[in-house]
mmCIF entry with sequence, helices, sheets and N, C-alpha, C, O atoms, coordinates in Angstrom:
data_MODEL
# 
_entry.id   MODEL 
# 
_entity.id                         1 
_entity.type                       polymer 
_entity.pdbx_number_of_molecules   1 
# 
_entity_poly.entity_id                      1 
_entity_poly.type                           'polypeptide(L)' 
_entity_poly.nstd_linkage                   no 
_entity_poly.nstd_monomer                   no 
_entity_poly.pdbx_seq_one_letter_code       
;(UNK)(UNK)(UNK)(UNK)(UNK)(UNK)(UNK)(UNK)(UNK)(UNK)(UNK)(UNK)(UNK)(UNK)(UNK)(UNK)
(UNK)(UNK)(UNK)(UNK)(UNK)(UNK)(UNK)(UNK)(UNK)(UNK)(UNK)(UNK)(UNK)(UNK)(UNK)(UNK)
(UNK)(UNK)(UNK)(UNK)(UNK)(UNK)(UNK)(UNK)(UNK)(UNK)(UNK)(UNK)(UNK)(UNK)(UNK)(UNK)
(UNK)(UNK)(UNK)(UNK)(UNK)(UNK)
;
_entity_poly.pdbx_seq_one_letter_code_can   XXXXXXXXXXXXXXXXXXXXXXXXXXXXXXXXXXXXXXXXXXXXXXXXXXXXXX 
_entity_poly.pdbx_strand_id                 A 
# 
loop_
_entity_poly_seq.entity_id 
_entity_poly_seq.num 
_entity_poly_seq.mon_id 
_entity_poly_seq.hetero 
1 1  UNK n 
1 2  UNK n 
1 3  UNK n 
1 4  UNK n 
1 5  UNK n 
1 6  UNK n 
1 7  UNK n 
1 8  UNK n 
1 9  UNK n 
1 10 UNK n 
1 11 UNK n 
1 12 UNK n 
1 13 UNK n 
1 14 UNK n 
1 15 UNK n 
1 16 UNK n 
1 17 UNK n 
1 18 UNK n 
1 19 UNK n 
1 20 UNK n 
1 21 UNK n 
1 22 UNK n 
1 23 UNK n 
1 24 UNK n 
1 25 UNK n 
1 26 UNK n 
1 27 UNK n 
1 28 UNK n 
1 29 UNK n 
1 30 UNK n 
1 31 UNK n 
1 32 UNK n 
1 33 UNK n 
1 34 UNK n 
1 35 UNK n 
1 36 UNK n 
1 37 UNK n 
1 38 UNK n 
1 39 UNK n 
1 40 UNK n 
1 41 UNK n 
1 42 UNK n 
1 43 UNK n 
1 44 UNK n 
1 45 UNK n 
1 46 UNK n 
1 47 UNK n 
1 48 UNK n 
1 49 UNK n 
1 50 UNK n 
1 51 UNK n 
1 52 UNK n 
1 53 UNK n 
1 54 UNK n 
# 
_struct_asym.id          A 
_struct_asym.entity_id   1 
# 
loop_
_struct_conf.conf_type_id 
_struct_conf.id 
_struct_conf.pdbx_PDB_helix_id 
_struct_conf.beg_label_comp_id 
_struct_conf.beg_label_asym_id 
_struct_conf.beg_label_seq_id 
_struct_conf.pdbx_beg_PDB_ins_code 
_struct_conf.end_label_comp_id 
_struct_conf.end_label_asym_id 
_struct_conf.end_label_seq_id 
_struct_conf.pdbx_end_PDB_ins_code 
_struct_conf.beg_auth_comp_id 
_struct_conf.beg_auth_asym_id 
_struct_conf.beg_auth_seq_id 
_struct_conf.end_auth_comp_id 
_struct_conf.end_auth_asym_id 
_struct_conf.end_auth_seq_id 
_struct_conf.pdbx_PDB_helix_class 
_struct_conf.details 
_struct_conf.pdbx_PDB_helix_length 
HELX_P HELX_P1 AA1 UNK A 4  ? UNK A 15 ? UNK A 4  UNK A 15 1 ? 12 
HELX_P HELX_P2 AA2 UNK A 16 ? UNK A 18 ? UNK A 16 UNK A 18 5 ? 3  
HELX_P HELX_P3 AA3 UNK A 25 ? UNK A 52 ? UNK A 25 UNK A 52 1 ? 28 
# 
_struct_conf_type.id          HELX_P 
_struct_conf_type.criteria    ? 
_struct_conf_type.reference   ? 
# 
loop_
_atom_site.group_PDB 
_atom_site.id 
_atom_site.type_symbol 
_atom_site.label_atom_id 
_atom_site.label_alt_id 
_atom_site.label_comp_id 
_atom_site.label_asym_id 
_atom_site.label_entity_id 
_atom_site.label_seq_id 
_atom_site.pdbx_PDB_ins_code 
_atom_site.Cartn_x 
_atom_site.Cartn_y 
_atom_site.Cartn_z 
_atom_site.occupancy 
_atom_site.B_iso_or_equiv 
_atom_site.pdbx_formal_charge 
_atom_site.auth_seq_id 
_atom_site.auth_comp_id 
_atom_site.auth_asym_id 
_atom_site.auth_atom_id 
_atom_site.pdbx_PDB_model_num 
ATOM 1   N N  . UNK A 1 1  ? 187.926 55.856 123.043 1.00 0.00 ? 1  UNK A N  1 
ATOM 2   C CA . UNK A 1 1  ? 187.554 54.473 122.819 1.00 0.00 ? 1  UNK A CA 1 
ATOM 3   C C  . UNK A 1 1  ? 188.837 53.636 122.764 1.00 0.00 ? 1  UNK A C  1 
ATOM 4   O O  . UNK A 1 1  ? 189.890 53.886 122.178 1.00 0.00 ? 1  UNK A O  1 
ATOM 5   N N  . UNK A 1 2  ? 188.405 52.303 123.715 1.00 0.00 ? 2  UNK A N  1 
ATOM 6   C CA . UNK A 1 2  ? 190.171 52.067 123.872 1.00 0.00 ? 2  UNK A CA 1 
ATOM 7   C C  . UNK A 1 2  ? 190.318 50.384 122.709 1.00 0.00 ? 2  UNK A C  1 
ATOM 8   O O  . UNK A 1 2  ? 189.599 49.405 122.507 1.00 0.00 ? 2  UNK A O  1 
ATOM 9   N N  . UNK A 1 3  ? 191.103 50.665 122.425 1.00 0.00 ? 3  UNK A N  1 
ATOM 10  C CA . UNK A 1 3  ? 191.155 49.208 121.094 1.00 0.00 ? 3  UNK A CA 1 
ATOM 11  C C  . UNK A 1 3  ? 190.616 47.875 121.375 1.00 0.00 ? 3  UNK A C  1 
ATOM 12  O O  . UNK A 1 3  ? 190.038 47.277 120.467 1.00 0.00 ? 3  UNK A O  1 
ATOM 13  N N  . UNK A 1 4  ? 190.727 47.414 122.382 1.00 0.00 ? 4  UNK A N  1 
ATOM 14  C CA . UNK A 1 4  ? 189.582 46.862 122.526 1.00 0.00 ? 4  UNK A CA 1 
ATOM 15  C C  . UNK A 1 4  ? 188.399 46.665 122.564 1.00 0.00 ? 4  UNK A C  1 
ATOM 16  O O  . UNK A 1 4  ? 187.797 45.607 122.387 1.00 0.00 ? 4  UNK A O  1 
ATOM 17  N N  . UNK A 1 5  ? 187.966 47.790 122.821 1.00 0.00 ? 5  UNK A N  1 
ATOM 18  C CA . UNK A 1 5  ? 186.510 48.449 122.334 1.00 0.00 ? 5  UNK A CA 1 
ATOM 19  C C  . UNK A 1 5  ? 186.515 48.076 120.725 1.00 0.00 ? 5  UNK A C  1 
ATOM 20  O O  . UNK A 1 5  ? 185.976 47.075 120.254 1.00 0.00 ? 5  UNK A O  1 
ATOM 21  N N  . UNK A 1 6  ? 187.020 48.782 120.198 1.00 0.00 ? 6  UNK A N  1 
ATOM 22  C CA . UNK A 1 6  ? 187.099 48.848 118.767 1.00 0.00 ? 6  UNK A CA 1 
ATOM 23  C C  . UNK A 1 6  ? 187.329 47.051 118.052 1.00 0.00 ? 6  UNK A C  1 
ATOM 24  O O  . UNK A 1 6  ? 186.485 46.666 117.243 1.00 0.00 ? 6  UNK A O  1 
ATOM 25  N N  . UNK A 1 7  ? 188.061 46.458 118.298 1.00 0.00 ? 7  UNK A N  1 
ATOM 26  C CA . UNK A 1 7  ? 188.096 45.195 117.942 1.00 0.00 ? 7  UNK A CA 1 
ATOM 27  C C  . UNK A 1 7  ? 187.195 44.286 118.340 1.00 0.00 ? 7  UNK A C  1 
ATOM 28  O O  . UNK A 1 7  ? 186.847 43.398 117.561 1.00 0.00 ? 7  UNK A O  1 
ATOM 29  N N  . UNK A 1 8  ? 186.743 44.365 119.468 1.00 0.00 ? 8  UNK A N  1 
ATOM 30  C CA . UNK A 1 8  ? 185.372 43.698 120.058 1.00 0.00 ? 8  UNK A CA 1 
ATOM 31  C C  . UNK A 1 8  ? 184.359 44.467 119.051 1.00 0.00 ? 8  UNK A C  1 
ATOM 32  O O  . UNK A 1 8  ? 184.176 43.524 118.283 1.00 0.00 ? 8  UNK A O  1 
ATOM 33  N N  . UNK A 1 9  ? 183.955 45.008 118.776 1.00 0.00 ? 9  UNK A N  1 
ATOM 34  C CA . UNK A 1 9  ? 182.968 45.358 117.602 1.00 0.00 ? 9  UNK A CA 1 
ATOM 35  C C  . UNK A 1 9  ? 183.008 45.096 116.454 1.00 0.00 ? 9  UNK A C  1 
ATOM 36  O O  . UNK A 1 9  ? 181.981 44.895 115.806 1.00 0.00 ? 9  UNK A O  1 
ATOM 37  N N  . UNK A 1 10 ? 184.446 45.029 115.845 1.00 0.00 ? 10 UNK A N  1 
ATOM 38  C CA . UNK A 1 10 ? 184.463 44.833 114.364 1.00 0.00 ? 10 UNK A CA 1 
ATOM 39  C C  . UNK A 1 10 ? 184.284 43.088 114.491 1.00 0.00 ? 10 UNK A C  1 
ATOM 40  O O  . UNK A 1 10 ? 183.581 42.451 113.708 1.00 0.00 ? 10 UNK A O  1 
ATOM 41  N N  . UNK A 1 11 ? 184.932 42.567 115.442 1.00 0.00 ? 11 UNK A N  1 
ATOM 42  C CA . UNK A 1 11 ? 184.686 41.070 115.699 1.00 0.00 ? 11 UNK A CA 1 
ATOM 43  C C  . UNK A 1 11 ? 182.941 40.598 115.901 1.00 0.00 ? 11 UNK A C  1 
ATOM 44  O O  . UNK A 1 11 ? 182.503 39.526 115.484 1.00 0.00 ? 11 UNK A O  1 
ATOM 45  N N  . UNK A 1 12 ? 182.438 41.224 116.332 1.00 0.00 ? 12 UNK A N  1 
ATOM 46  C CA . UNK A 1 12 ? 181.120 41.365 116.170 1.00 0.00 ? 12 UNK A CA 1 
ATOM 47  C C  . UNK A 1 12 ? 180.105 41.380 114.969 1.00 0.00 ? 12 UNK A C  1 
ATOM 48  O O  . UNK A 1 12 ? 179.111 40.723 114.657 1.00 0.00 ? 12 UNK A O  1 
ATOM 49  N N  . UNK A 1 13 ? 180.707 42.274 114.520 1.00 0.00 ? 13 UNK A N  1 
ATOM 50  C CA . UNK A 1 13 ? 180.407 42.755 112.948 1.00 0.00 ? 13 UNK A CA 1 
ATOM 51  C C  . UNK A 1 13 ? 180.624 41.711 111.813 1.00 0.00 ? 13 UNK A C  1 
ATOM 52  O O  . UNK A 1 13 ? 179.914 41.624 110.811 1.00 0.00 ? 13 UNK A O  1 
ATOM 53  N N  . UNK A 1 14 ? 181.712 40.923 112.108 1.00 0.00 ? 14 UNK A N  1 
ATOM 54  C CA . UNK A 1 14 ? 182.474 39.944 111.362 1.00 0.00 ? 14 UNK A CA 1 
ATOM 55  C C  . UNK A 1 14 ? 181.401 38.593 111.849 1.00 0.00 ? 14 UNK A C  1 
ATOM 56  O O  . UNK A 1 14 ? 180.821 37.980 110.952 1.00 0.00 ? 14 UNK A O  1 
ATOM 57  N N  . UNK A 1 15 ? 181.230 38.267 113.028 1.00 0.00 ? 15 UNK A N  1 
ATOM 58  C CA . UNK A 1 15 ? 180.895 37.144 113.496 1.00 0.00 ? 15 UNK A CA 1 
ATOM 59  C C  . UNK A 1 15 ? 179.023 37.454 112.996 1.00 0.00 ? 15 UNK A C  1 
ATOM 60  O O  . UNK A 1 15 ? 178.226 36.573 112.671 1.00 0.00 ? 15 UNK A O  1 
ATOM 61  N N  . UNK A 1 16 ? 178.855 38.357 113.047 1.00 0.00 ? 16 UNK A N  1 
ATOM 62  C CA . UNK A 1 16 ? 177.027 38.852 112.576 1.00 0.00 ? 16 UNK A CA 1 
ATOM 63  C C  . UNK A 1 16 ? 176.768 38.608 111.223 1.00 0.00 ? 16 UNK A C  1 
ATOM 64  O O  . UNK A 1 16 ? 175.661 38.348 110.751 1.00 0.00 ? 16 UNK A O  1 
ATOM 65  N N  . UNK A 1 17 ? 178.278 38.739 110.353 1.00 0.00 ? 17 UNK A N  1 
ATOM 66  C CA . UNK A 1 17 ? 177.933 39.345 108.782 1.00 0.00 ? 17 UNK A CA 1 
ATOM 67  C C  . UNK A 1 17 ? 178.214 37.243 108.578 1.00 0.00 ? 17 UNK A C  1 
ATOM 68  O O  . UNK A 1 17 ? 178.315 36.720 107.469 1.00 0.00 ? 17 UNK A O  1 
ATOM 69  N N  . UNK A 1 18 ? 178.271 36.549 109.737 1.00 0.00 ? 18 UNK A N  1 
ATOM 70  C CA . UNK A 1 18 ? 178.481 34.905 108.824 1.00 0.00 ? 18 UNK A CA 1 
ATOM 71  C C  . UNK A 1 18 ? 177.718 34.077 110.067 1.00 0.00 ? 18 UNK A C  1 
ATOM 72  O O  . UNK A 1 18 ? 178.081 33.035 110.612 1.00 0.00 ? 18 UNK A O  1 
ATOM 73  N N  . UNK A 1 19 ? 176.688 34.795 110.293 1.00 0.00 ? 19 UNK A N  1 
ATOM 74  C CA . UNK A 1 19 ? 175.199 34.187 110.879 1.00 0.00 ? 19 UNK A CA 1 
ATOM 75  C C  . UNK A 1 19 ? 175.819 34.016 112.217 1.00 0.00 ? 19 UNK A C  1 
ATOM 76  O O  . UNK A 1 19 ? 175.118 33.128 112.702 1.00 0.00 ? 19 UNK A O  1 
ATOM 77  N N  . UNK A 1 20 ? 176.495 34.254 112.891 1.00 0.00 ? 20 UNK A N  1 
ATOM 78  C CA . UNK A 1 20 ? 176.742 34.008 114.786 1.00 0.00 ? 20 UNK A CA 1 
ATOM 79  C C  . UNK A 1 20 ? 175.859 35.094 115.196 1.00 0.00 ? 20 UNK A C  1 
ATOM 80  O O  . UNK A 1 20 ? 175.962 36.262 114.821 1.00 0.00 ? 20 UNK A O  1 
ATOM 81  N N  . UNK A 1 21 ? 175.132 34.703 115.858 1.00 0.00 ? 21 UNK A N  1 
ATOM 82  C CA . UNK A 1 21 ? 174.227 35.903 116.978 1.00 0.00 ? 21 UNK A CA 1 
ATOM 83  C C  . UNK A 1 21 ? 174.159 35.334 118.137 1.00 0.00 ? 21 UNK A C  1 
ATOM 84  O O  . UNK A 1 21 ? 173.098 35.504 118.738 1.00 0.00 ? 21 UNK A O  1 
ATOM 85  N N  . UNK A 1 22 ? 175.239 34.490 118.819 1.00 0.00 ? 22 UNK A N  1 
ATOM 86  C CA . UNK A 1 22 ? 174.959 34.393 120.250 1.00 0.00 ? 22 UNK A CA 1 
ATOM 87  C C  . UNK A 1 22 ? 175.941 34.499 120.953 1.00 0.00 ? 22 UNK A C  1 
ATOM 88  O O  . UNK A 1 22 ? 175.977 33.720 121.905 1.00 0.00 ? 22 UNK A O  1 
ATOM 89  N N  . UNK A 1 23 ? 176.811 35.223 120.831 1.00 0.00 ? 23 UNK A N  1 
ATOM 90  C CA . UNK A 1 23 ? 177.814 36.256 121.167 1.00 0.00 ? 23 UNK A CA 1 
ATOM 91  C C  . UNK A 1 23 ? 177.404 37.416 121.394 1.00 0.00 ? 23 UNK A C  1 
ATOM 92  O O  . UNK A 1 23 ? 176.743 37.953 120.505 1.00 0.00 ? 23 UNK A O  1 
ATOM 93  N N  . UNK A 1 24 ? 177.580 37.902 122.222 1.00 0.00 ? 24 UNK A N  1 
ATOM 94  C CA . UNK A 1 24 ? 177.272 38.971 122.808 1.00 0.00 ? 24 UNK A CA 1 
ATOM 95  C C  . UNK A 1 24 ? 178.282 40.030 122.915 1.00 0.00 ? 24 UNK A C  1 
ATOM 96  O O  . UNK A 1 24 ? 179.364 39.539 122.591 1.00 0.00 ? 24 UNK A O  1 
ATOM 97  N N  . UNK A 1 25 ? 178.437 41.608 123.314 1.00 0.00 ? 25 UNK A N  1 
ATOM 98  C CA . UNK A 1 25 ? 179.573 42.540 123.616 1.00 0.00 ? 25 UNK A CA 1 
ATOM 99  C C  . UNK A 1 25 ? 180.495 41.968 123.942 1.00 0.00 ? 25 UNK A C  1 
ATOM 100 O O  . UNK A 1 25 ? 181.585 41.789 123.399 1.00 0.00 ? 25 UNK A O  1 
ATOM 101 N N  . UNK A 1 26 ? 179.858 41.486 125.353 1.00 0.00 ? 26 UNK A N  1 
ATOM 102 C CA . UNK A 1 26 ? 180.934 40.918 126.743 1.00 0.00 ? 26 UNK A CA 1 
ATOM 103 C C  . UNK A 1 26 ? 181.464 39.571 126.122 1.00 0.00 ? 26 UNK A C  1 
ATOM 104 O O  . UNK A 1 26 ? 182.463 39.224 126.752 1.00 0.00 ? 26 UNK A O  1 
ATOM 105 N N  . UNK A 1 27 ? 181.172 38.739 125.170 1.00 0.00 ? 27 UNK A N  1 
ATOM 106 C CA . UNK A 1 27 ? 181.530 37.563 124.776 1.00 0.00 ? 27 UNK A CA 1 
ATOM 107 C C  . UNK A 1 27 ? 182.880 38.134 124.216 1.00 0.00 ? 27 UNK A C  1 
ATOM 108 O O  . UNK A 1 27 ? 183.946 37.598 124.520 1.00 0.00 ? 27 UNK A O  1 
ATOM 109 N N  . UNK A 1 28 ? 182.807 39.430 123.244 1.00 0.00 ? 28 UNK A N  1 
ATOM 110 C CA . UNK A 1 28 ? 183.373 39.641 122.133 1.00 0.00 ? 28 UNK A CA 1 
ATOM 111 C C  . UNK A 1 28 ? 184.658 39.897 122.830 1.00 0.00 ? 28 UNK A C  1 
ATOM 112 O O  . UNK A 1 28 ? 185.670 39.203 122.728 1.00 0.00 ? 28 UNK A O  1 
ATOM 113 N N  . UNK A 1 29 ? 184.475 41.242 123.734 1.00 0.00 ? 29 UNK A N  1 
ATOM 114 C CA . UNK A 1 29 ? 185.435 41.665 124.878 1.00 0.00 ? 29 UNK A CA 1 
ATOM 115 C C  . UNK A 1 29 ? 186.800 40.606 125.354 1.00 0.00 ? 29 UNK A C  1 
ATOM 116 O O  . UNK A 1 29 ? 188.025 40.511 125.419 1.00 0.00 ? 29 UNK A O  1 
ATOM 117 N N  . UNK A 1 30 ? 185.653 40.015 125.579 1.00 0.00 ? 30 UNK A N  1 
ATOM 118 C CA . UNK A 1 30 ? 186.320 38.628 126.794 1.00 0.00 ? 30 UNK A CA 1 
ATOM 119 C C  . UNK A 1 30 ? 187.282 37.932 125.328 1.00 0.00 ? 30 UNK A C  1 
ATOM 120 O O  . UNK A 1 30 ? 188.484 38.161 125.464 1.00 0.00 ? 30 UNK A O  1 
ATOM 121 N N  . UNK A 1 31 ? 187.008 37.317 124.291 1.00 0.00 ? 31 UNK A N  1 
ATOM 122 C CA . UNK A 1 31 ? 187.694 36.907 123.309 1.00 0.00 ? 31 UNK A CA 1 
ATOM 123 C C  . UNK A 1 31 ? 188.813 37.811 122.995 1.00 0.00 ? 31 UNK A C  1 
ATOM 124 O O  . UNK A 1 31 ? 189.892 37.218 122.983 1.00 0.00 ? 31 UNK A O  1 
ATOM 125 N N  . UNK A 1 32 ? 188.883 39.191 122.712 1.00 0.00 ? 32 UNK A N  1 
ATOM 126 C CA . UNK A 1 32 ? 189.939 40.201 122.406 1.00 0.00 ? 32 UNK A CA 1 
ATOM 127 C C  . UNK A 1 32 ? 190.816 40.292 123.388 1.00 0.00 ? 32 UNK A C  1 
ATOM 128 O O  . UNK A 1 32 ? 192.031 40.101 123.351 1.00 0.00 ? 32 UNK A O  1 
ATOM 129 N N  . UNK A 1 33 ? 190.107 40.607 124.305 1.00 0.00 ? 33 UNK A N  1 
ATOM 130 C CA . UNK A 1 33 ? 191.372 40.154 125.429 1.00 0.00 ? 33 UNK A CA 1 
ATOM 131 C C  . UNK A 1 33 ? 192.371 39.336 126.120 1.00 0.00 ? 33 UNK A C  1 
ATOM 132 O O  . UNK A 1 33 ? 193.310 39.582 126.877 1.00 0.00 ? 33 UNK A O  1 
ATOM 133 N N  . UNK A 1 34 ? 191.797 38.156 125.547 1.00 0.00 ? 34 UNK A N  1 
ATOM 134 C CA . UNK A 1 34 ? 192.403 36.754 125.160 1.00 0.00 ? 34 UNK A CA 1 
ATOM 135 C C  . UNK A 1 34 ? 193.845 36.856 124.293 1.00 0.00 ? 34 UNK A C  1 
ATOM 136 O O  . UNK A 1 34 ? 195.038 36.652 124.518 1.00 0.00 ? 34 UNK A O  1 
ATOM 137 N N  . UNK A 1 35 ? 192.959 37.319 123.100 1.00 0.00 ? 35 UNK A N  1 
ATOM 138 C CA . UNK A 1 35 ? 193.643 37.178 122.131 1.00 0.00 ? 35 UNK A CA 1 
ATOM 139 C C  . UNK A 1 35 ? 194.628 38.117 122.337 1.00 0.00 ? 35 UNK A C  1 
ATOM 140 O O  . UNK A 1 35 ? 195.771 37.726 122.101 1.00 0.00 ? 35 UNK A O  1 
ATOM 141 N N  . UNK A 1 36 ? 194.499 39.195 122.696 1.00 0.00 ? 36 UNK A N  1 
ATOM 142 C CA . UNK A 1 36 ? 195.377 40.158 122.777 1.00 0.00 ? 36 UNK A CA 1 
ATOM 143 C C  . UNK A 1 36 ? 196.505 40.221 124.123 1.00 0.00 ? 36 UNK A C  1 
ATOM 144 O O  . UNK A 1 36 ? 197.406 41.039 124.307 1.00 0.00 ? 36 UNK A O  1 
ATOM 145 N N  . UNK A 1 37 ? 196.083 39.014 124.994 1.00 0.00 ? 37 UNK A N  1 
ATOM 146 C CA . UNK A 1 37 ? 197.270 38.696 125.954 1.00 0.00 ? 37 UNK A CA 1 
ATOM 147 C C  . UNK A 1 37 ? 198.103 37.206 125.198 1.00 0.00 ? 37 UNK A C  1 
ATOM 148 O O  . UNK A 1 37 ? 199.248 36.766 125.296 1.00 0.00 ? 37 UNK A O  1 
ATOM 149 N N  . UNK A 1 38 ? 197.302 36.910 124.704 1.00 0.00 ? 38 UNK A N  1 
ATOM 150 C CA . UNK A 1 38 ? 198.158 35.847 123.665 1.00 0.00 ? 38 UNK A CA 1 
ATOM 151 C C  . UNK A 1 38 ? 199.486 36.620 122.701 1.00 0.00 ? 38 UNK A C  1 
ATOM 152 O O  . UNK A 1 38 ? 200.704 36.466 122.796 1.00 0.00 ? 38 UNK A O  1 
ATOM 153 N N  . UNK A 1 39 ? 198.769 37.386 121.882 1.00 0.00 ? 39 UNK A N  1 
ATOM 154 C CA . UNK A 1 39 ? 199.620 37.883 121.239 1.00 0.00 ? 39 UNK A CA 1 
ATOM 155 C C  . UNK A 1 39 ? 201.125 39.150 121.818 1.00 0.00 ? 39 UNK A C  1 
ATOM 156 O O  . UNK A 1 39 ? 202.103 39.393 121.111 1.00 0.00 ? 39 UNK A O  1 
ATOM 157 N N  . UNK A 1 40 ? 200.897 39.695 123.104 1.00 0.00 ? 40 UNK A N  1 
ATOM 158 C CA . UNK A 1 40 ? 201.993 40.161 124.076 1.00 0.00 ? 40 UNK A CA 1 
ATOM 159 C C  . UNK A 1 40 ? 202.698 38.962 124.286 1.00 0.00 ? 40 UNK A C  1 
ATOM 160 O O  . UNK A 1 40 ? 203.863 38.985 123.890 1.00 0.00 ? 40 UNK A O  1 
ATOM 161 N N  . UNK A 1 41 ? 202.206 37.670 124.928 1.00 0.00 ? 41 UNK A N  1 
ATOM 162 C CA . UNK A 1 41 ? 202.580 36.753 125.330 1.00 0.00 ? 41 UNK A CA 1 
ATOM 163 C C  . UNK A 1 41 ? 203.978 35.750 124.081 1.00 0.00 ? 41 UNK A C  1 
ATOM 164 O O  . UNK A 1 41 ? 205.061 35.187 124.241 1.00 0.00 ? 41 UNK A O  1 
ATOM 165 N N  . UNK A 1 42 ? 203.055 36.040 122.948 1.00 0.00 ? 42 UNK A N  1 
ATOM 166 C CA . UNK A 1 42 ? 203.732 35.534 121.954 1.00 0.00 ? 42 UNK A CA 1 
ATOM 167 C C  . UNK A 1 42 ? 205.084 36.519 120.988 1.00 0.00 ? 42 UNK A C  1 
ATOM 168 O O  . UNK A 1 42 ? 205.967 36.089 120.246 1.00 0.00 ? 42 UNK A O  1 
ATOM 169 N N  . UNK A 1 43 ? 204.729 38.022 121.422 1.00 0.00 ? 43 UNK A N  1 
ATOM 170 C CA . UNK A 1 43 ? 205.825 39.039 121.204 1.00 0.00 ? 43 UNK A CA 1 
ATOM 171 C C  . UNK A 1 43 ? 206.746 38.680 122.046 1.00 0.00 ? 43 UNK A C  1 
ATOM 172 O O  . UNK A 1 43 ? 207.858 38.399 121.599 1.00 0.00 ? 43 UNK A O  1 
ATOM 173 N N  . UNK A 1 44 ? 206.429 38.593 123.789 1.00 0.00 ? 44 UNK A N  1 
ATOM 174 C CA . UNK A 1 44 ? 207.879 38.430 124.381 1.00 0.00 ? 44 UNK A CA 1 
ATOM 175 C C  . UNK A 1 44 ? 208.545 37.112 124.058 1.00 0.00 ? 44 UNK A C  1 
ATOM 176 O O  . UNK A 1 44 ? 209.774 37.053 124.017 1.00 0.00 ? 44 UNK A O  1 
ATOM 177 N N  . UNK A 1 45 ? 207.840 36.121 123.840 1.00 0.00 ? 45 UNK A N  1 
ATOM 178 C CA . UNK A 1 45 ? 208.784 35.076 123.150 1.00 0.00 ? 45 UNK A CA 1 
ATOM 179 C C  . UNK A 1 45 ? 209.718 35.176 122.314 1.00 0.00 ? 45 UNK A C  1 
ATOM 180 O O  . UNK A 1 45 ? 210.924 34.998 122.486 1.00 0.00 ? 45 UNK A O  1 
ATOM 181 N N  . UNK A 1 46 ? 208.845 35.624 120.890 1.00 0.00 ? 46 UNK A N  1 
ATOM 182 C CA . UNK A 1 46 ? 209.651 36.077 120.304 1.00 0.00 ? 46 UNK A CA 1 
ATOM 183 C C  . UNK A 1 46 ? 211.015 36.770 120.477 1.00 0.00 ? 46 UNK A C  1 
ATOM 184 O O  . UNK A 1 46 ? 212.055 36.377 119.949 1.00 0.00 ? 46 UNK A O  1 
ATOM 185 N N  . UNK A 1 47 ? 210.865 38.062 121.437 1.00 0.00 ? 47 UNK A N  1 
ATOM 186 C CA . UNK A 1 47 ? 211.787 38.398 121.365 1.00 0.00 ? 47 UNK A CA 1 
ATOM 187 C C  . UNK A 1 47 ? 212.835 38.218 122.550 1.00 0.00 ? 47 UNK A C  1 
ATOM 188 O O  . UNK A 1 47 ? 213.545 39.138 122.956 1.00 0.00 ? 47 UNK A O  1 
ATOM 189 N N  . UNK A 1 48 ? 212.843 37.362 122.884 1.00 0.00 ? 48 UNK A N  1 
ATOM 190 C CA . UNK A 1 48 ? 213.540 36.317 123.834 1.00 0.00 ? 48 UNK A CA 1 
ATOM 191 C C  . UNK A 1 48 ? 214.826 35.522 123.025 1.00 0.00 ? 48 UNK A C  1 
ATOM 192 O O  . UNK A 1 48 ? 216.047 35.630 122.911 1.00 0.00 ? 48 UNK A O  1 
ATOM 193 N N  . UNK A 1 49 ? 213.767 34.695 122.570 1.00 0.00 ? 49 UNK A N  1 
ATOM 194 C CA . UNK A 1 49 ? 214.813 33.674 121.152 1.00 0.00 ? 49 UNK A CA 1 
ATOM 195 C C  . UNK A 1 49 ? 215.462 35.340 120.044 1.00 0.00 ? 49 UNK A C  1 
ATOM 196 O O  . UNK A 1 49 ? 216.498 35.772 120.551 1.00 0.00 ? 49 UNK A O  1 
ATOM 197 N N  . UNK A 1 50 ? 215.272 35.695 119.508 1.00 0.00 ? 50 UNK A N  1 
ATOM 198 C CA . UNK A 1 50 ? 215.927 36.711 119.270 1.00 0.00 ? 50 UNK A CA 1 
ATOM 199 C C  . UNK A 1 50 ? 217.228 37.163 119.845 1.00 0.00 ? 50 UNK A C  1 
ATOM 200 O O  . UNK A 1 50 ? 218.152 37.200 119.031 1.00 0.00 ? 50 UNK A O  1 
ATOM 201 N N  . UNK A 1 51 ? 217.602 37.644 121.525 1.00 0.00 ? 51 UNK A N  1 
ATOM 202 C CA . UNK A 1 51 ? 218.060 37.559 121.994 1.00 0.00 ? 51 UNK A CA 1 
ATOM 203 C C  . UNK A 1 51 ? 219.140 36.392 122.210 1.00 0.00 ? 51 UNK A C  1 
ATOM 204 O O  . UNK A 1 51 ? 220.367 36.301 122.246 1.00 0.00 ? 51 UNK A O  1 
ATOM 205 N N  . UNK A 1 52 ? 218.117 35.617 122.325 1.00 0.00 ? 52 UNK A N  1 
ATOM 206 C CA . UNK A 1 52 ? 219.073 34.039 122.747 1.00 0.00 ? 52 UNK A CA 1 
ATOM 207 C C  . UNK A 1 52 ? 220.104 33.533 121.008 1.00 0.00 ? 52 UNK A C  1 
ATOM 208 O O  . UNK A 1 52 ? 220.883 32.581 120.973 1.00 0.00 ? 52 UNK A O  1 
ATOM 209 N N  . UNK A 1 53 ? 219.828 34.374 119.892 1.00 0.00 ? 53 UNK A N  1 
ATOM 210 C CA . UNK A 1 53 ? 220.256 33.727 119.112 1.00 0.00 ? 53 UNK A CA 1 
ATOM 211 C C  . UNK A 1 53 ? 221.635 34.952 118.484 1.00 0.00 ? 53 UNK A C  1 
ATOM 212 O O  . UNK A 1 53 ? 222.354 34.954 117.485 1.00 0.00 ? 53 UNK A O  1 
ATOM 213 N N  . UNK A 1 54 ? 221.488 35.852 119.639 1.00 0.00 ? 54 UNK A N  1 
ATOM 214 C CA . UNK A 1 54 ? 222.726 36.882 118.607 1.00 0.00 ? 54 UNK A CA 1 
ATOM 215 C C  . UNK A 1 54 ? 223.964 36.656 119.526 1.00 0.00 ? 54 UNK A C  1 
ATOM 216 O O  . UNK A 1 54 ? 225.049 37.162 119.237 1.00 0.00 ? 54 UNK A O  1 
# 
């Protein structure tokens, strides 16, 4: 099961347990994967300026 799998469900779980039910798997999917090219996106920044500052 690949982590996205796994986070698309608990996001599910989360979004079910505070009344959202019109989200779907593929909604959930599609959001994690988002998020999770955001957050690569926002590591190489990071460690860019890092670079740029030694």
């Amino acid at each position: 099961m690949s982590i996205q799998v796994i986070l698309a469900s608990m996001l599910e779980r989360e979004l079910a347990a505070r009344g959202v039910q019109s989200l779907g798997h593929s909604d959930c999917m599609e959001i994690v994967e988002n998020l999770l090219g955001r957050l690569k996106e926002l590591d190489r920044e990071l460690a860019a300026r890092t670079i740029e500052q030694r």
